[in-house]
N, C-alpha and C positions, 0 to 999 in steps of 0.2 A: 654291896649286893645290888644296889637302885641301880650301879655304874654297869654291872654286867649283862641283867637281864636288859636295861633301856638301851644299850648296843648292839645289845643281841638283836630286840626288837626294829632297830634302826636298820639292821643290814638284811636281817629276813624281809620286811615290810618295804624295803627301795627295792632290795632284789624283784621281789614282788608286783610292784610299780614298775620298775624300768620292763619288764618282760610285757608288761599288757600295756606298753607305750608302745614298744616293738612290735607286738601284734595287732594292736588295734591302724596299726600305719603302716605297716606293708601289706594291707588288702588291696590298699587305696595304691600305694609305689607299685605292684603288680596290674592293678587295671590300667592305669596309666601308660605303662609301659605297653601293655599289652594293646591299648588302643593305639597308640602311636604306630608301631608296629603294624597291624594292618586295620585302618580304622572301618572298611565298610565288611570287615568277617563277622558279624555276628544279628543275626536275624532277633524280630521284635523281642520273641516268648525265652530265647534262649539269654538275649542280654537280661530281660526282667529276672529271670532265675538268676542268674549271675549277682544282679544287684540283692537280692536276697541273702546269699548266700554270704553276700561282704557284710551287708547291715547284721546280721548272727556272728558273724566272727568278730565285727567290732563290739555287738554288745555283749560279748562272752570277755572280750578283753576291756572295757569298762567295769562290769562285775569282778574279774579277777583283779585290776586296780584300786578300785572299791577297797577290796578287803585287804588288801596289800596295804591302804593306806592308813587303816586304824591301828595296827600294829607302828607303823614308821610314827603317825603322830603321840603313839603312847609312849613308844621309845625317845619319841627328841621329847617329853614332858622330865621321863625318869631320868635322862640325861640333865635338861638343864636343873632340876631339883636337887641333883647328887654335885653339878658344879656349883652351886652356892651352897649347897651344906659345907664342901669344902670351903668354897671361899670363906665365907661368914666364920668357919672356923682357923683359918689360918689369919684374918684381920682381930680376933680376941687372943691370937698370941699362944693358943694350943696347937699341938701338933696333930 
């Protein structure tokens, strides 16, 4: 039972992680680009909105991280707890 649910937790909680990696780093891969592109298009008040707007999308993907990653850490706990119950029980010679 500890092996299924800590898997389960393992794959929801990275899924979880890996998504608000992704998000929180292409705010930034898109300004970039976008500067590069044409660097003198954007006037004082409209680039400060801009930079606004990334710092919320980054810390929206920090919090969803966040919470992605108590789950993955609960999962790799019930994981490794369930591979030394087996092991410990396969070194006493039960099945």
């Amino acid at each position: 039972m500890k092996l299924i649910v800590g898997l389960a937790c393992v794959v929801c909680g990275g899924a979880a992680v890996l998504y608000a990696i992704g998000s929180g780093v292409w705010p930034i891969i898109a300004l970039y680009r976008d500067t590069l592109a044409d660097p003198m298009s954007q006037a004082g008040s409209q680039a400060d909105n801009q930079a606004q707007t990334i710092t919320h999308d980054m810390w929206r993907a920090v919090t969803i991280g966040f919470i992605g990653a108590v789950p993955f850490l609960i999962g790799t706990v019930l994981l490794k707890i369930s591979m030394f119950q087996k092991l410990r029980k396969v070194m006493r010679g039960g099945k």
